[in-house]
N, C-alpha and C positions, 0 to 999 in steps of 0.2 A: 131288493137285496143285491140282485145283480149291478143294478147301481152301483151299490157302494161299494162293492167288492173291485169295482173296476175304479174306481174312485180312491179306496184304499192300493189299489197295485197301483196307479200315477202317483199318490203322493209318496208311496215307499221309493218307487224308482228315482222321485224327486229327491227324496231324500237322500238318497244315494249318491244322485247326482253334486248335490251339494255338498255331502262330507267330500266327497273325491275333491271339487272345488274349493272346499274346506283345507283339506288336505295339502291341493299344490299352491294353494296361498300361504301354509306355513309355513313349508319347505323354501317359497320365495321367497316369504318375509326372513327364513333362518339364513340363506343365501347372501341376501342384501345386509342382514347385520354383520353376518363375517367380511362381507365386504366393505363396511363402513367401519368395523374396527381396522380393517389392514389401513384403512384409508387413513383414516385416524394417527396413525403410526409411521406411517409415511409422513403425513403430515408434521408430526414433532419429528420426525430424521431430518427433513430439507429445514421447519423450522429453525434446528439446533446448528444444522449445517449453515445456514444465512444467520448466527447470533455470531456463530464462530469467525464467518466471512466478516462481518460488520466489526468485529473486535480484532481481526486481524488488517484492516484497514483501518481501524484506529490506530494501531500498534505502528503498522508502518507511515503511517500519516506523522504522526511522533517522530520517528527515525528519519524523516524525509526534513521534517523540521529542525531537529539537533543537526543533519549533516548539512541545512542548509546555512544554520549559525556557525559550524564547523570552518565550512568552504566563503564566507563573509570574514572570519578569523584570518584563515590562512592568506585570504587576498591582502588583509589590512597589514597582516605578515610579511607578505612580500610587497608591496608597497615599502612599508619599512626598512624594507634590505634594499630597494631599487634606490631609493632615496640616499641610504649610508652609501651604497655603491660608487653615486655619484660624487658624493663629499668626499669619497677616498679617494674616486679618481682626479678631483679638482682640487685636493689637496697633494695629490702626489703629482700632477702637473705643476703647480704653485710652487713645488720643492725645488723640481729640477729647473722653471723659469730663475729661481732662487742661486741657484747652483751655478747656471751660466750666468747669471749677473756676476756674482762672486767669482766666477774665475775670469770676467773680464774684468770685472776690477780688480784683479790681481793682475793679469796680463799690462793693465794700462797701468798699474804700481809700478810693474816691474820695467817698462819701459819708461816710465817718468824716472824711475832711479838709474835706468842705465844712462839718460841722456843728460842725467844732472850731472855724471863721471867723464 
């Protein structure tokens, strides 16, 4: 009987030993779920945070594209005024070469008629 009375006191204290066991297993297991939900959470914040980033470098990727057709316009723009620039200044030389011809040919008129008098 002494046997098992010593037999039944090791398994009670086992027992014991094992709820308390029991015990900081659950509290770790409770531990580690509140920590795999914040996790969790964090996780869809930086997710949301990098869908935002990746839609926001679409966005300007777009913007970058419209201002580079933009800036392809205005060069083709000013190409085009470089060009009139030219023809106006090659026509406004053209005038005045025009202009001193005509007034030598008035001058050399006007001397043919004085010398015909």
């Amino acid at each position: 009987r002494e046997e098992h009375v010593g037999t039944v006191s090791e398994l009670q204290k086992q027992v014991q030993e094992l709820q308390a066991i029991r015990m900081a297993f659950d509290t770790e297991r409770a531990e580690a779920a509140r920590a795999l939900a914040w996790a969790e959470k964090e996780c869809d914040v930086h997710r949301t945070a990098h869908e935002q980033l990746l839609q926001k470098e679409e966005e300007w990727e777009k913007e970058r594209h419209a201002t580079a057709k933009q800036k392809e316009k205005l060069d083709a723009l000013q190409r085009d005024l470089d060009y009139a620039c030219t023809d106006l200044t090659n026509y406004v030389q053209s005038v005045k070469r025009s202009e001193a011809n005509l007034r030598e040919e008035q001058r050399l008129w006007l001397l043919k008629e004085a010398w015909e008098r």
